[in-house]
PAZAPA-4460 file (N, C-alpha, C; in steps of 0.05 Angstrom, whole numbers, plus 32768, in hexadecimal, padded with zeros to 4 digits):
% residues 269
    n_x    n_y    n_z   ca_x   ca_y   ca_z    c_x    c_y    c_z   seq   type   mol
   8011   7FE8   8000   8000   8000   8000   8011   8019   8000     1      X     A
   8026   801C   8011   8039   8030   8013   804C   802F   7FF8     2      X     A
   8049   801A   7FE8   805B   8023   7FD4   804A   802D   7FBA     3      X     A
   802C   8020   7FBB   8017   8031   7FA5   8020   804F   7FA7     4      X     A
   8017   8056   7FCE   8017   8077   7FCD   8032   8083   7FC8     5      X     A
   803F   806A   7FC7   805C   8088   7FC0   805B   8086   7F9E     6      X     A
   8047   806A   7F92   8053   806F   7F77   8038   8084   7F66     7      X     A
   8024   808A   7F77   800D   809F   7F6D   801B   80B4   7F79     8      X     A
   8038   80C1   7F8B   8035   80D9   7F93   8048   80DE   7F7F     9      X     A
   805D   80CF   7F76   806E   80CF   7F69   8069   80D7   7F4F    10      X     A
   8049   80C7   7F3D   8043   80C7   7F24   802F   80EC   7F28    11      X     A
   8024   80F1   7F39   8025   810A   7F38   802D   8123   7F37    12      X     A
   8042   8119   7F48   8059   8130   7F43   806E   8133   7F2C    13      X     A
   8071   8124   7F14   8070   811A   7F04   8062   8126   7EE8    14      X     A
   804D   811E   7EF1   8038   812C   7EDD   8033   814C   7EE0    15      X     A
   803D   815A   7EFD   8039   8172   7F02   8053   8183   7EF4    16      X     A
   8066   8175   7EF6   808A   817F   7EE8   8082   8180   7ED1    17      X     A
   8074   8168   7EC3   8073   816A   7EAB   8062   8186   7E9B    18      X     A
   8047   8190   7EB1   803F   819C   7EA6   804A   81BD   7EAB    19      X     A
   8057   81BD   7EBF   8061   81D3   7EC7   807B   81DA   7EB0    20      X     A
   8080   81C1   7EA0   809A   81CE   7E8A   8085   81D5   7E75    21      X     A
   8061   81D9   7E6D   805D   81E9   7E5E   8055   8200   7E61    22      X     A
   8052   81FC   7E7D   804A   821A   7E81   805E   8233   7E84    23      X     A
   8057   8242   7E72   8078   8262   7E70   8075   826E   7E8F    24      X     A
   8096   8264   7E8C   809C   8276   7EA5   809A   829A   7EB0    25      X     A
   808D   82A0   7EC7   808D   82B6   7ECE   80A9   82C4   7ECA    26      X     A
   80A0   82E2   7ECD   80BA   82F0   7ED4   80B1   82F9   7EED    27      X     A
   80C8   82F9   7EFB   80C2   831C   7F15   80D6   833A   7F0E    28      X     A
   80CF   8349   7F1A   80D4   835A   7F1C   80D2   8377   7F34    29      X     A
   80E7   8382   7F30   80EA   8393   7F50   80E7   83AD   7F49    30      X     A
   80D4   83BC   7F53   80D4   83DD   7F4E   80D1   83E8   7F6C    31      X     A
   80E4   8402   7F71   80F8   83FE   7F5E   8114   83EA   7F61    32      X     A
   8125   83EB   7F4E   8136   83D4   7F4A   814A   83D1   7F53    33      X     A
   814E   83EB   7F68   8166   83EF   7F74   8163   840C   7F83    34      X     A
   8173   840F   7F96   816D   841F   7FAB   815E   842C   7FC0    35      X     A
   814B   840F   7FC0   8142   840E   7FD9   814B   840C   7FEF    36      X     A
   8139   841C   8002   813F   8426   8029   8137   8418   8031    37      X     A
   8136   841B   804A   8125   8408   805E   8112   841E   8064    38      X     A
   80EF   8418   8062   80E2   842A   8062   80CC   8434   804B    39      X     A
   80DC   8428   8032   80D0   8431   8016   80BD   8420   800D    40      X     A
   80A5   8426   7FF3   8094   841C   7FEF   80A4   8407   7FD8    41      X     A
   809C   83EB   7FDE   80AF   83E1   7FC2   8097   83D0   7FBB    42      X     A
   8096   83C4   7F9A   8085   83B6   7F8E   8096   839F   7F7F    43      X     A
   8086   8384   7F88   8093   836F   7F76   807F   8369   7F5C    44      X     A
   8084   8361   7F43   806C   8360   7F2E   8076   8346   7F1E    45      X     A
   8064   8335   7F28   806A   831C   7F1E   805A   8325   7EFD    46      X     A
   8068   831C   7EE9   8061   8322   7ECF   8059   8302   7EBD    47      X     A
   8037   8302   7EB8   8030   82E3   7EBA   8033   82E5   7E95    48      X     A
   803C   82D5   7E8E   8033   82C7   7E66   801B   82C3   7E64    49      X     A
   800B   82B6   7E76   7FFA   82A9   7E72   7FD9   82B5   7E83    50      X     A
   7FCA   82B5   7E7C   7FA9   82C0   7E96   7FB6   82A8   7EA7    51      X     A
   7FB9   82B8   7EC7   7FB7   82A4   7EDF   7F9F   82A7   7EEE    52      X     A
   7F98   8295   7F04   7F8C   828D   7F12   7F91   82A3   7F29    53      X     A
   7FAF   8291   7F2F   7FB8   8298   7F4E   7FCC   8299   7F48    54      X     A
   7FDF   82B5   7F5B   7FFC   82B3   7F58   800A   82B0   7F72    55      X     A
   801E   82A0   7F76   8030   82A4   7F92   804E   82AD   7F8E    56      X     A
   804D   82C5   7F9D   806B   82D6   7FA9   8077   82BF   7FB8    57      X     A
   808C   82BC   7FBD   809E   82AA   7FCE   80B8   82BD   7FD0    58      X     A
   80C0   82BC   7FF3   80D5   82C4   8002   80E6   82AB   8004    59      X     A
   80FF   82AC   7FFA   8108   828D   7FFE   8114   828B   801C    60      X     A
   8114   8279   8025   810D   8273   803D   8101   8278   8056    61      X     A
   80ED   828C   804D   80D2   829A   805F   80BD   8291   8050    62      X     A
   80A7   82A5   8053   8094   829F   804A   8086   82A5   802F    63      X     A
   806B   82A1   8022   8067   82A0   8009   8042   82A9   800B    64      X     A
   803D   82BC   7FF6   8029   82C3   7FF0   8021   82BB   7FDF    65      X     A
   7FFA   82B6   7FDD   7FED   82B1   7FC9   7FE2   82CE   7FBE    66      X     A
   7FD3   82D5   7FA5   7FC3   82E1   7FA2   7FB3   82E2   7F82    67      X     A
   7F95   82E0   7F8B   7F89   82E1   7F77   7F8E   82F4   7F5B    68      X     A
   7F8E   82EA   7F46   7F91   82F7   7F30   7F7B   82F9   7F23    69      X     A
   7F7C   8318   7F11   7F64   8317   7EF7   7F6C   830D   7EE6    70      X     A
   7F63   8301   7ED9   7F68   82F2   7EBA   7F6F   8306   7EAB    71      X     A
   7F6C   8313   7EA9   7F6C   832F   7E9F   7F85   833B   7E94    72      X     A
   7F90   833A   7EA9   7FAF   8345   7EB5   7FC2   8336   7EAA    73      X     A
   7FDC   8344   7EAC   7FF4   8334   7EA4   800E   8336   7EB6    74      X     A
   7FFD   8348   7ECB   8018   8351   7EE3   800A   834B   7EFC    75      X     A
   800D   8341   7F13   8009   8349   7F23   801D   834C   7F35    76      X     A
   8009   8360   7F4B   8023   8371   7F5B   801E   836B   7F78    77      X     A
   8036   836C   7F8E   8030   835E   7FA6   8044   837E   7FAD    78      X     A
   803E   838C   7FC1   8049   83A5   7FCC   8051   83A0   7FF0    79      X     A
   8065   83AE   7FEF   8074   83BD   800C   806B   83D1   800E    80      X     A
   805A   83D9   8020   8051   83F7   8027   8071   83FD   8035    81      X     A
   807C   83F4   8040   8097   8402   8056   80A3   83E5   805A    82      X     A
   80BB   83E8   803C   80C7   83CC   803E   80DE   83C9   805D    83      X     A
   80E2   83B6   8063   80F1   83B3   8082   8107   839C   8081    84      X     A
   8110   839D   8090   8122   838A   808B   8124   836C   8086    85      X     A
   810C   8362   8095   8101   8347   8095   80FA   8344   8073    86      X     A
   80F4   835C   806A   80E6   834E   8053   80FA   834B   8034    87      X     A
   811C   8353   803D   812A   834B   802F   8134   8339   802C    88      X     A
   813E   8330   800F   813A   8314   8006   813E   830E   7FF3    89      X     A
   8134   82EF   7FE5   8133   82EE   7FCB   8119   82E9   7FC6    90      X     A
   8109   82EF   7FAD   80F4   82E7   7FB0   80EA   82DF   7F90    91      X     A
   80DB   82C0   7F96   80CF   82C2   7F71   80B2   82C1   7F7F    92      X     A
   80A6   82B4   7F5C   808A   82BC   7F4F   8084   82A1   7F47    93      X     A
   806C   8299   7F49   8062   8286   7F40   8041   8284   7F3A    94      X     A
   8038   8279   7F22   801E   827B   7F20   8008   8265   7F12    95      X     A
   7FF3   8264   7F15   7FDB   8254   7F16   7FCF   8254   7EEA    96      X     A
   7FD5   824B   7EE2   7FC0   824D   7ED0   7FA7   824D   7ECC    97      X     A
   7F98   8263   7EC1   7F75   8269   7ECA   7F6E   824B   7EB7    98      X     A
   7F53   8246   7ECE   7F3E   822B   7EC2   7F54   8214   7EBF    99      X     A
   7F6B   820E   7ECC   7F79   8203   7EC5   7F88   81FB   7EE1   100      X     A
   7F90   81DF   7EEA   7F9D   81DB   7F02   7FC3   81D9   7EFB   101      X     A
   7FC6   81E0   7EDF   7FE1   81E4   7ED7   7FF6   81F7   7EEB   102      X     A
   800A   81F5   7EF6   8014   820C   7F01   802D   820C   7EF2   103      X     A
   8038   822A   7EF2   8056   822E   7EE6   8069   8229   7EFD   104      X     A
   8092   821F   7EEA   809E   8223   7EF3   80A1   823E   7F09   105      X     A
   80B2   823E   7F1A   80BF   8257   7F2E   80CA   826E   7F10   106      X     A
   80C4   8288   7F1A   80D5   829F   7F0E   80F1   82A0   7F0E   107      X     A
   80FE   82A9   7F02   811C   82B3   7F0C   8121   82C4   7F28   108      X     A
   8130   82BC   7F36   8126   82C9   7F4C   8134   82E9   7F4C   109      X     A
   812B   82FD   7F5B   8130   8318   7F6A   813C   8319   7F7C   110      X     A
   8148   832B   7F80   8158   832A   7F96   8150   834A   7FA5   111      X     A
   8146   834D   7FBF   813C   836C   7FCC   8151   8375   7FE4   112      X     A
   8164   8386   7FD9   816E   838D   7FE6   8166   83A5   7FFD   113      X     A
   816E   83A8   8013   8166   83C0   801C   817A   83D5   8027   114      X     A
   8175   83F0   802A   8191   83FF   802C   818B   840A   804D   115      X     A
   81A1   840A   805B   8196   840F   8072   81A9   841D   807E   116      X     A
   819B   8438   8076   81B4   8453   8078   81BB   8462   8094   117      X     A
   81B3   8450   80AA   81BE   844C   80C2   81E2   8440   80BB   118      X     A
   81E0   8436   80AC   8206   8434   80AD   8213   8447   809C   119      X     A
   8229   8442   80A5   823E   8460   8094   8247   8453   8080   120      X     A
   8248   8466   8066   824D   8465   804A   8266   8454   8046   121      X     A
   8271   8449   8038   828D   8444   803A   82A0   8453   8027   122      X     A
   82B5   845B   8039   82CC   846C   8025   82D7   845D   8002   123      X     A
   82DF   846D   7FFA   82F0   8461   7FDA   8304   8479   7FCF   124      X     A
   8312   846B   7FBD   832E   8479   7FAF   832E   8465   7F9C   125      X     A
   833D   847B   7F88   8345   8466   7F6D   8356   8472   7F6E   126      X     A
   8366   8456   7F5A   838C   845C   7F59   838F   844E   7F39   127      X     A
   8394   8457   7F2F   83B4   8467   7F30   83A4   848E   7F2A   128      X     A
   8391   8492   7F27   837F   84AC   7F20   836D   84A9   7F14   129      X     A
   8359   84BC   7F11   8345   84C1   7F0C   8343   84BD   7EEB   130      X     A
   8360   84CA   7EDD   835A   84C5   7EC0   8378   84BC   7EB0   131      X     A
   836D   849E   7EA4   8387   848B   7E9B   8381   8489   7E87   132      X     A
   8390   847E   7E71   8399   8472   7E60   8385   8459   7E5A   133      X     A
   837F   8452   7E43   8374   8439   7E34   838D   8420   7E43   134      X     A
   8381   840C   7E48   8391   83FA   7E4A   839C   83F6   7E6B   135      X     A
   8394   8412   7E7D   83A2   840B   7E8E   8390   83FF   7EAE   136      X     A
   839E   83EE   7EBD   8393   83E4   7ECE   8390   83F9   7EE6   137      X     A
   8374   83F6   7EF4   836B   840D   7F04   8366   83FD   7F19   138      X     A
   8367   840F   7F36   835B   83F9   7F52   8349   840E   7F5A   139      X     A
   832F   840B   7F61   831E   841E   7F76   831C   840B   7F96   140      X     A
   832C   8421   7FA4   8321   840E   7FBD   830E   8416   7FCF   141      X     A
   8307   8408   7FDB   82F0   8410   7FF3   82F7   8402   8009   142      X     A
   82E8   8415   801C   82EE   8403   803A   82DB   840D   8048   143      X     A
   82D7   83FD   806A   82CA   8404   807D   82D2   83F2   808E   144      X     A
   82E5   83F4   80A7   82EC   83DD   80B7   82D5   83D4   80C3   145      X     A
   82C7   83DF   80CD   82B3   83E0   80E2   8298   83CC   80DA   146      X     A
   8297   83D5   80BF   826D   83BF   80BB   8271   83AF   80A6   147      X     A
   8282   83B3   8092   8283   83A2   806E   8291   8391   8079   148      X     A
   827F   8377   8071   827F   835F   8070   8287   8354   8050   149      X     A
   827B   8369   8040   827A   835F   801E   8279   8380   800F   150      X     A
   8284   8383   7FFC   8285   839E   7FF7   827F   839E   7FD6   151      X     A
   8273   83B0   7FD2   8265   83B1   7FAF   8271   83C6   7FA7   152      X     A
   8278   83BD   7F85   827C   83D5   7F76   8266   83DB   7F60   153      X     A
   8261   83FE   7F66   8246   8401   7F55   8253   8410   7F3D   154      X     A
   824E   8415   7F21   8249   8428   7F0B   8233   843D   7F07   155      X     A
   823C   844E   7F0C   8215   8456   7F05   820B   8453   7EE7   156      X     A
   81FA   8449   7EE2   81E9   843C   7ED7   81EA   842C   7ECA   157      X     A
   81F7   8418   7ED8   81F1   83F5   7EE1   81DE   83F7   7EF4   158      X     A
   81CD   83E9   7EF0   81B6   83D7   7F04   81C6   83D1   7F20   159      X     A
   81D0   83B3   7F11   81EA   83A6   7F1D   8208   83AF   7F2F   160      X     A
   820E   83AA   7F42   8229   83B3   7F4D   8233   839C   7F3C   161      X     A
   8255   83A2   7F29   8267   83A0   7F1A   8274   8386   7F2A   162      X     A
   8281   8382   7F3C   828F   837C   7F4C   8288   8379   7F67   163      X     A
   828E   835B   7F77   8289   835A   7F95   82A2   834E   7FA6   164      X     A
   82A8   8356   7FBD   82C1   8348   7FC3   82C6   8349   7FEA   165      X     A
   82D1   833A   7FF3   82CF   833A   8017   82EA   834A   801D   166      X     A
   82E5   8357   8033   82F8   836E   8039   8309   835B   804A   167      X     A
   8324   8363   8048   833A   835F   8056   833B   8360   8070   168      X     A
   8352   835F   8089   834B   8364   80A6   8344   8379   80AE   169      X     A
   834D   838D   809D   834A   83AB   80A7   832D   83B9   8090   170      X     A
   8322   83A0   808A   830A   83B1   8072   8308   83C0   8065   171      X     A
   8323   83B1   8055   8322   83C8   803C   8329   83B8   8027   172      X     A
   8313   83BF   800B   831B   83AC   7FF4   832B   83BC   7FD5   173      X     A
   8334   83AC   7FC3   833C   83B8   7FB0   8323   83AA   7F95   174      X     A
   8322   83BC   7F8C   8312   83B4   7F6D   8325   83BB   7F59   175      X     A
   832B   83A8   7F49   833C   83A9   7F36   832F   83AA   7F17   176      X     A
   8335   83C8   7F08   8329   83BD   7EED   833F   83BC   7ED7   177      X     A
   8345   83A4   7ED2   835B   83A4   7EBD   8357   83AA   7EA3   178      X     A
   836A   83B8   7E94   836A   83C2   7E7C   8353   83D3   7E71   179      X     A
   8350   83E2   7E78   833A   83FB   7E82   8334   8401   7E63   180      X     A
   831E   8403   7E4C   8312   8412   7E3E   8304   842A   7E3B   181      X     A
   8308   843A   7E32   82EF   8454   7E2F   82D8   844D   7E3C   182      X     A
   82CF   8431   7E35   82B1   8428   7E43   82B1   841D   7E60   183      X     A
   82C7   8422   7E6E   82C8   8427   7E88   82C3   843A   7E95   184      X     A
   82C6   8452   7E8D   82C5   846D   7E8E   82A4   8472   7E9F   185      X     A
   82B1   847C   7EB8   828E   8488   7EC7   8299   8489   7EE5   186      X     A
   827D   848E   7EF0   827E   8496   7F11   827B   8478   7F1E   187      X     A
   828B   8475   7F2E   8296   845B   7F3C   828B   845D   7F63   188      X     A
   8278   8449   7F69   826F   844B   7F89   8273   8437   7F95   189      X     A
   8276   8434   7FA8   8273   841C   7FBA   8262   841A   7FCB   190      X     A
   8255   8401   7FDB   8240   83FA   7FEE   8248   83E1   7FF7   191      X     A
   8246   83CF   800C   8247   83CB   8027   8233   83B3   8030   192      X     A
   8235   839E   8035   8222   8390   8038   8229   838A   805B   193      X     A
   821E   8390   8071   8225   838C   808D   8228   836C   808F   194      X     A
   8233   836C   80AB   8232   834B   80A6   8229   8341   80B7   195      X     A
   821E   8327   80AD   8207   830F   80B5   81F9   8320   809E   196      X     A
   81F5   8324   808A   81D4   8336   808A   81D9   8339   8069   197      X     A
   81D6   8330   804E   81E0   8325   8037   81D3   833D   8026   198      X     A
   81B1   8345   8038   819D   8354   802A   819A   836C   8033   199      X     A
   81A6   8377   8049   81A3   8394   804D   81C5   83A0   8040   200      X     A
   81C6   83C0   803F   81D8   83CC   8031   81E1   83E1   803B   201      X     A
   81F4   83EA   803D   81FD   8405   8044   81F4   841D   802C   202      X     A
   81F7   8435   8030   81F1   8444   8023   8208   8445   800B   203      X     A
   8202   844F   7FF7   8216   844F   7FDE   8226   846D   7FEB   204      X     A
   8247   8464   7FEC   8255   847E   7FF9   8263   8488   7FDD   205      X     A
   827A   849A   7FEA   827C   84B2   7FCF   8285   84AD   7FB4   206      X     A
   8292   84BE   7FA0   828E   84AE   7F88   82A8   84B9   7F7D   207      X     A
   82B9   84AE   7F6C   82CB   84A9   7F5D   82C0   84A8   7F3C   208      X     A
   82CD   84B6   7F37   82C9   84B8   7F16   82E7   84B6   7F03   209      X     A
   82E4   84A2   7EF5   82F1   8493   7EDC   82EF   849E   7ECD   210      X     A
   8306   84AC   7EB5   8308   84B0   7EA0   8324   84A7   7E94   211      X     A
   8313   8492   7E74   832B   847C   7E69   8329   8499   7E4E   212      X     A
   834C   8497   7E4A   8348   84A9   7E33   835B   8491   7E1E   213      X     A
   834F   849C   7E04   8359   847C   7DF0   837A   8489   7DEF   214      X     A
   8387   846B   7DEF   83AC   8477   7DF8   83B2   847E   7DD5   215      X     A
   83BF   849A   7DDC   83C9   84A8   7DC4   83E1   8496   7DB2   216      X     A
   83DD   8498   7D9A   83F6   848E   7D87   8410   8490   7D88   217      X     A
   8425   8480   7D90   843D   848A   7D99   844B   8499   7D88   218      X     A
   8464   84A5   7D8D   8473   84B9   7D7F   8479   84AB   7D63   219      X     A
   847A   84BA   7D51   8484   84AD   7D32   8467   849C   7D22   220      X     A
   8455   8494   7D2B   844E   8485   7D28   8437   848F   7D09   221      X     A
   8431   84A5   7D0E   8424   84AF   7CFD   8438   84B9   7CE0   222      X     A
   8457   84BC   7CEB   846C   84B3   7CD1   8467   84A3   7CC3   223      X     A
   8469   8483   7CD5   846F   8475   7CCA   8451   8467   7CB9   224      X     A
   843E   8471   7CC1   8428   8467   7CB6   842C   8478   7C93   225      X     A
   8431   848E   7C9B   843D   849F   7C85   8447   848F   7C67   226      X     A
   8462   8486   7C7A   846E   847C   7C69   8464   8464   7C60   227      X     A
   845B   8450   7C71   844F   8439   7C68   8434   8438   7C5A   228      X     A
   8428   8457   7C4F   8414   845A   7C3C   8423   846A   7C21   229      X     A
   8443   846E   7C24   844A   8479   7C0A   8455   845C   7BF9   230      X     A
   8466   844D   7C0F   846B   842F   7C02   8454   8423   7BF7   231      X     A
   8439   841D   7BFF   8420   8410   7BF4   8428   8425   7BDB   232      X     A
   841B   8432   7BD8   8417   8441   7BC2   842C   843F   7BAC   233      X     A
   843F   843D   7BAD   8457   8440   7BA3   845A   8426   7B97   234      X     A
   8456   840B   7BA6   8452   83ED   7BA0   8439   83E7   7B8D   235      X     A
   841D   83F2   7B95   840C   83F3   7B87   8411   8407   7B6A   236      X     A
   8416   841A   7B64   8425   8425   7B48   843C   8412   7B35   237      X     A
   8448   840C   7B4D   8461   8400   7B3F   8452   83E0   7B2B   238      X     A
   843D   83CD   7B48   8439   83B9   7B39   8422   83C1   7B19   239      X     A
   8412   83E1   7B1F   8406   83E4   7B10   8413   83DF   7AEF   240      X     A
   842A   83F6   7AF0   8442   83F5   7ADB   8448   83DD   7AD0   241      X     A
   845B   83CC   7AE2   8453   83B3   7AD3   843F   83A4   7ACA   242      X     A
   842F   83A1   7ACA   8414   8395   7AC4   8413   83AB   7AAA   243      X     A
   8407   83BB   7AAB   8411   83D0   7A8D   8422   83C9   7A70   244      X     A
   843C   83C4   7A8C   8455   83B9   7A6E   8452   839C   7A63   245      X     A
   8442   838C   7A7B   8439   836E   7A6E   8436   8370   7A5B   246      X     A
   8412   837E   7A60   8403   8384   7A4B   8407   838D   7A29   247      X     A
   8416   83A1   7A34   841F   83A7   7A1D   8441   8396   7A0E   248      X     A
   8449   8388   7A1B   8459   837B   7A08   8449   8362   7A00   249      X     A
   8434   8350   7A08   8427   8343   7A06   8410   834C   79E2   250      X     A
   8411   8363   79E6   83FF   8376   79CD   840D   8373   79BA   251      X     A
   8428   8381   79C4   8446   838A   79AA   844D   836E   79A0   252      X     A
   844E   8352   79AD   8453   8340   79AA   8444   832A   7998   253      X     A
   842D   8334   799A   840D   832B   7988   8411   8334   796D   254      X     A
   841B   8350   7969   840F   835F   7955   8433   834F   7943   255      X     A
   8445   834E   7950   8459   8346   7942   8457   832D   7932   256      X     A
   844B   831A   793E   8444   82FC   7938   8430   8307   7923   257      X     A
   841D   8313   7924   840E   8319   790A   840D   8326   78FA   258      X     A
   8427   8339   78FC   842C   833B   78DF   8444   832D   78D1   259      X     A
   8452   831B   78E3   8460   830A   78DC   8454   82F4   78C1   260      X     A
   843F   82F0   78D6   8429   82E2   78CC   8423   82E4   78A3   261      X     A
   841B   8301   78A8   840D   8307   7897   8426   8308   787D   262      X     A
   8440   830D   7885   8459   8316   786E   8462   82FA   786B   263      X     A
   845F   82E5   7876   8461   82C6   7870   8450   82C2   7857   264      X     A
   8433   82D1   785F   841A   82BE   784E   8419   82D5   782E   265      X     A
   842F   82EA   7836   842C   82F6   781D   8447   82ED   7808   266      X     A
   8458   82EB   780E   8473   82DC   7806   8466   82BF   77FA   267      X     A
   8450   82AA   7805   844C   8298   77F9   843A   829C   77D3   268      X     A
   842F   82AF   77E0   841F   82BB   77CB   8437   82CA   77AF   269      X     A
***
């Protein structure tokens, strides 16, 4: 009897994977998508393919919301009136197919950070200066002995911090960007993750600005390009010429044979 029910729980769950790989997966999404306080109104919007039924929010390893959907709709939204700390996290989306007991795969998950500007900013410097050369390797560092546990490097406008890395004994890290492009070039921040605590953040402290300039042509160089476009030219004429004199001894050489030709066939006559 105990092995029927494991082979009906088994053939169900089974048949439920199976149907969950037709159903299109949700997206989620975070507004807004970055720089949230502790305190602020935030919205998650599970984004459905399909008319749902029912959708569930999920906190991974806390808890999980249901909520009715209109068929209607293609978003629904689950809100933080005054997001807190408990409620940072990761969080997906999952949903019901309307008239239908189909459910979809999990979303990609989100991640809700919170900023909690009770801690102090953390310091930074860049080395070798503010404005280098194409090609050259740059460090921005940051520190804070005291709370960074994990320390981020931001771009402004990246979404995303660039770079993450654990501070030394004295809490202070180096970010290294090797061989630096023009498209490096911008305002450079750092932020702070306290420790024990993966989802709250320090405030973004002050800012460093990058400028890559493309590295200039070395001395002579525009000579020698010089010269090495009078040689082309000079090679290209020269092979023209011959090709010319082929031609034409190839002509002079034709016309000889035929009238050779022709003072043969008049001598026979």
């Amino acid at each position: 009897m105990a092995q029927m029910a494991v082979a009906l729980i088994l053939g169900w769950w089974l048949v439920a994977a199976s149907r969950a790989q037709h159903v299109p997966r949700p997206s989620l999404s975070l507004h807004p998508s970055q720089g949230v306080s502790l305190g602020d109104n935030v919205t998650l919007r599970c984004h459905l393919p399909r008319p749902a039924a029912w959708v569930w929010l999920y906190l991974e390893g806390g808890w999980s919301y249901a909520k009715y959907s209109d068929k209607k709709q293609d978003t629904t939204e689950f809100s933080f009136l005054s997001a807190s700390q408990d409620q940072a996290g990761t969080y997906l989306c999952q949903y019901q197919v309307s008239e239908s007991e189909d459910v979809s795969v999990m979303s990609d998950p989100v991640k809700l950070v919170v900023t909690d500007r009770s801690f102090p900013p953390p310091h930074i410097s860049i080395h070798p200066e503010e404005r280098v050369g194409t090609g050259t390797n740059v460090t921005i560092r940051c520190w804070n002995k005291d709370y960074g546990a994990a320390f981020l490097l931001h771009k402004d406008g990246r979404s995303d911090p660039i770079q993450r890395l654990v501070p030394d004994d004295v809490g202070r890290v180096s970010f290294t960007l090797f061989g630096v492009t023009p498209a490096d070039s911008g305002t450079y921040r750092c932020s702070y993750h306290p420790k024990n605590d993966p989802f709250l953040s320090s405030p973004l402290g002050d800012s460093v600005t990058l400028e890559v300039t493309p590295t200039p042509a070395p001395p002579g160089a525009e000579l020698v390009s010089h010269g090495n476009l009078v040689v082309a030219v000079v090679r290209g004429c020269a092979a023209a010429l011959i090709f010319a004199l082929g031609v034409f001894f190839v002509i002079d050489a034709r016309s000889l044979w035929i009238r050779r030709d022709e003072s043969l066939g008049g001598e026979g006559i």
